[in-house]
C-alpha positions in Angstrom: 43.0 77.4 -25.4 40.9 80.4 -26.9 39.3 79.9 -30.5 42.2 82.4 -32.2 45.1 80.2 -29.9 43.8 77.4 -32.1 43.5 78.9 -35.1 47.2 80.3 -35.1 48.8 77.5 -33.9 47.3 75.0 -37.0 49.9 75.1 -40.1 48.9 77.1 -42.5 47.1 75.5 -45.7 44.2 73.2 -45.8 44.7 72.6 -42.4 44.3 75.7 -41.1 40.9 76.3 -42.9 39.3 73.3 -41.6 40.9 74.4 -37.6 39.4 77.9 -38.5 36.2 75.9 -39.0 36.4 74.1 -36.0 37.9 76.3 -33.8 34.8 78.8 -33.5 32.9 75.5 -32.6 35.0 74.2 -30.0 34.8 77.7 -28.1 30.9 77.5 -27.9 31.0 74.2 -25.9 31.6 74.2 -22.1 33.8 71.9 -20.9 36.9 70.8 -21.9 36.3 67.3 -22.9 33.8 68.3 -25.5 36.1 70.9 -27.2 39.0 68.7 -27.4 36.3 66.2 -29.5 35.5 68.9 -31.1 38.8 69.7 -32.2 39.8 66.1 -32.9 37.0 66.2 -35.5 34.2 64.2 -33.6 36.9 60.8 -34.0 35.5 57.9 -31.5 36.8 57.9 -28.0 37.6 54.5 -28.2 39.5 54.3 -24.9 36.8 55.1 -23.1 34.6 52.7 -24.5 37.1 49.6 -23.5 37.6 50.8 -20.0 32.9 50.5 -20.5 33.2 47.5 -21.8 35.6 46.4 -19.4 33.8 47.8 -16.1 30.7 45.9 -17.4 32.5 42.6 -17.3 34.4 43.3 -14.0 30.4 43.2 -12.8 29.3 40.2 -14.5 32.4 38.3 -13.1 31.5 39.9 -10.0 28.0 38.9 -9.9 28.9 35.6 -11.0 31.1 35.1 -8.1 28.7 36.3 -6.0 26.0 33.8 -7.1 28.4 30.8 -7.0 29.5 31.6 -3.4 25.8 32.1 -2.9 25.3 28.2 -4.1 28.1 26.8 -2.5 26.8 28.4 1.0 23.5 26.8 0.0 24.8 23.6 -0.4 26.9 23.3 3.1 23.4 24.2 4.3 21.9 21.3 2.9 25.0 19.3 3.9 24.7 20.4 7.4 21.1 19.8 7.8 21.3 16.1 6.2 24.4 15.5 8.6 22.3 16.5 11.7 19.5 14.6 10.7 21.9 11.4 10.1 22.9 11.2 13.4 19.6 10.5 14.7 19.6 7.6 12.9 20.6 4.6 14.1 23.2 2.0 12.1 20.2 -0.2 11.6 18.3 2.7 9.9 21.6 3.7 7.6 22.3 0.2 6.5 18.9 0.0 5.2 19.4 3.4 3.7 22.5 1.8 1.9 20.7 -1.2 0.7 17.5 0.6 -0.9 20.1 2.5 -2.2 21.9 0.2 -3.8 18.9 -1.6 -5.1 17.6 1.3 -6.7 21.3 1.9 -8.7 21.0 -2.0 -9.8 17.1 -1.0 -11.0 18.2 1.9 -12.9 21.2 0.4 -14.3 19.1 -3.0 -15.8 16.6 -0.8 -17.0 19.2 1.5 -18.9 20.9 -1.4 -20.6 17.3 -2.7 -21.7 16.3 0.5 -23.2 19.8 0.4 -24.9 19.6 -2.9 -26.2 15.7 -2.0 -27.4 17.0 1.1 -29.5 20.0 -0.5 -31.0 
């Protein structure tokens, strides 16, 4: 819309001074987004900063996904390579596994209720 398009289509009255203002302004810039700012009197384009804010948490949820699948394909790693390495064992070597296992949980636990009943 040319500067004098503008300014004759604002109603006449205080309204039409301040687009007469304006108007001249708008003209100077070069593309259209700026002169409808312009025009609109410089008011916040607050649309565009929720679809920013919005891209930038589409790519944190992104990257979070990304680093959780990134963990889970760690751990099946891990899995897989303790699996393989179990079935060299033999049951002899597992139940032994189990036991020092189990005697290592009573340990912990006896030492937890001592420390417990020391504080209290």
């Amino acid at each position: 819309m040319p500067a004098d398009a503008a300014a004759a289509a604002a109603a006449p009255g205080a309204g039409a001074a301040a687009a007469a203002v304006v108007a001249p302004i708008a003209a100077a810039l070069p593309d259209a987004r700026a002169r409808a700012l312009a025009l609109l009197g410089g008011v916040g384009d607050q649309s565009a900063e929720r679809v920013a804010a919005l891209t930038q948490e589409r790519n944190q949820i992104a990257q979070n996904r990304k680093r959780v699948a990134m963990e889970i394909k760690q751990e099946a790693k891990t899995h897989q390579r303790l699996m393989k390495k179990a079935q060299g064992l033999s049951d002899g070597d597992l139940m032994t596994i189990i036991s020092n296992r189990a005697v290592a949980k009573a340990k912990a636990e006896t030492k937890a209720k001592a420390k417990a009943k020391a504080k209290s």
